[in-house]
C-alpha positions in Angstrom: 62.9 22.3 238.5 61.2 19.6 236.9 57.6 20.8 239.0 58.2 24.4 237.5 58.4 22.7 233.9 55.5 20.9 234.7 53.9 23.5 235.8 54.6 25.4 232.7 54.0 22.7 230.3 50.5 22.9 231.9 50.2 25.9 231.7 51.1 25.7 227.8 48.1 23.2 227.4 45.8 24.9 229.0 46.6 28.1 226.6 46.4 25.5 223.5 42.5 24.3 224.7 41.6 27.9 225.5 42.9 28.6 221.6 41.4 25.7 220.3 38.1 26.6 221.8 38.1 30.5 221.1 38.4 28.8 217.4 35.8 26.7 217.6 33.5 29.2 218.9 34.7 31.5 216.1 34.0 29.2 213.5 30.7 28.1 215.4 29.6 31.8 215.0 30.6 32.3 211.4 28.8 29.2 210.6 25.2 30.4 212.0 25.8 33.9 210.7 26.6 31.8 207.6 22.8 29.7 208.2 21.2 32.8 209.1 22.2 35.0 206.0 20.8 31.7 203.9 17.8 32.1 205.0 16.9 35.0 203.5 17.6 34.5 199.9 16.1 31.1 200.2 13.0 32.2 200.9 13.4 35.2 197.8 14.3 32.3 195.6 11.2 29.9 196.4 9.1 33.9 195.8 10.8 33.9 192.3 9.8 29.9 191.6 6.4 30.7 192.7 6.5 33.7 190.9 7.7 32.3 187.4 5.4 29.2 187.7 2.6 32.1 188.1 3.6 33.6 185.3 4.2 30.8 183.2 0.6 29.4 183.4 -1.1 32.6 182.6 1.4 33.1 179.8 -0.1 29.5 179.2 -3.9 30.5 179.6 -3.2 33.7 177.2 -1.8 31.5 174.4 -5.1 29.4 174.8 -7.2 32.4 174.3 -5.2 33.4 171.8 -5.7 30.1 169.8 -9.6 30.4 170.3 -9.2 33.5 168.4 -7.6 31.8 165.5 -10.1 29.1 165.6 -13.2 31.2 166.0 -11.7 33.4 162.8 -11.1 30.1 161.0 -14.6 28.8 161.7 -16.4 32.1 160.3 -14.0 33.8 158.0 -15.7 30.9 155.3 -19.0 32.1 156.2 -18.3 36.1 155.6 -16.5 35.2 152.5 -19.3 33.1 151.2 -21.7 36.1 152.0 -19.6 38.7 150.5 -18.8 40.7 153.6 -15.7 42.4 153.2 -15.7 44.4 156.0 -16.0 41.0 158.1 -13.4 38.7 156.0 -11.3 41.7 156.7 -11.9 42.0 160.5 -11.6 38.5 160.7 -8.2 38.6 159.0 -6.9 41.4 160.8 -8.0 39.8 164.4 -6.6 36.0 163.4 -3.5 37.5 162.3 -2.7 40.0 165.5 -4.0 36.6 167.5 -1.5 34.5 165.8 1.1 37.0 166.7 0.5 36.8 169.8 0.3 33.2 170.1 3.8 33.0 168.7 5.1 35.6 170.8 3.5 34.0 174.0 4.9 30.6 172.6 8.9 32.6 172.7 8.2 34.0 176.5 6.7 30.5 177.8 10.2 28.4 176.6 12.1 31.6 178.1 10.2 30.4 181.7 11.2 26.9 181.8 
């Protein structure tokens, strides 16, 4: 009697370590479908850094164009008013003003990026 409940008890941990290893291959499984799946978005999220940091610096190098605008219109919007041309102090005022627009607008995207 007591071989046969040996023999079962046995047989009971051998059933427990087949368990305990199916779920340790399960949850080995799930963890590197897990890793696997990670991969993925990682890489679309170092795309989307690259992409804003791009973005971001020619946002940058607009906004300096922009501001050589303002100062080129500030250097020779004097000079066409001491001349009397109009027509050019008006120019010059139209283009420093869209400019400065711009620069602003540029200044609103680049703190949106950071």
């Amino acid at each position: 009697m007591k071989n046969i409940l040996d023999k079962i008890n046995k047989a009971d941990e051998i059933q427990a370590s087949k368990v305990e290893l199916a779920k340790h291959e399960v949850e080995l499984n799930a963890l590197e479908e897990i890793r696997k799946a990670e991969i993925e978005p990682n890489a679309f999220m170092d795309k989307a850094i690259s992409l804003k940091n791009e973005a971001k610096q020619n946002f940058i190098n607009a906004q300096n164009k922009y501001k050589l605008i303002i100062d080129l219109c500030d250097k020779y919007l004097p000079i066409a008013k001491e001349i009397g041309d109009d027509n050019t102090v008006k120019i010059f005022n139209n283009k420093r003003k869209m400019a400065n627009d711009m620069f602003k607008a540029l200044k609103l995207d680049i703190d949106k990026l950071k």
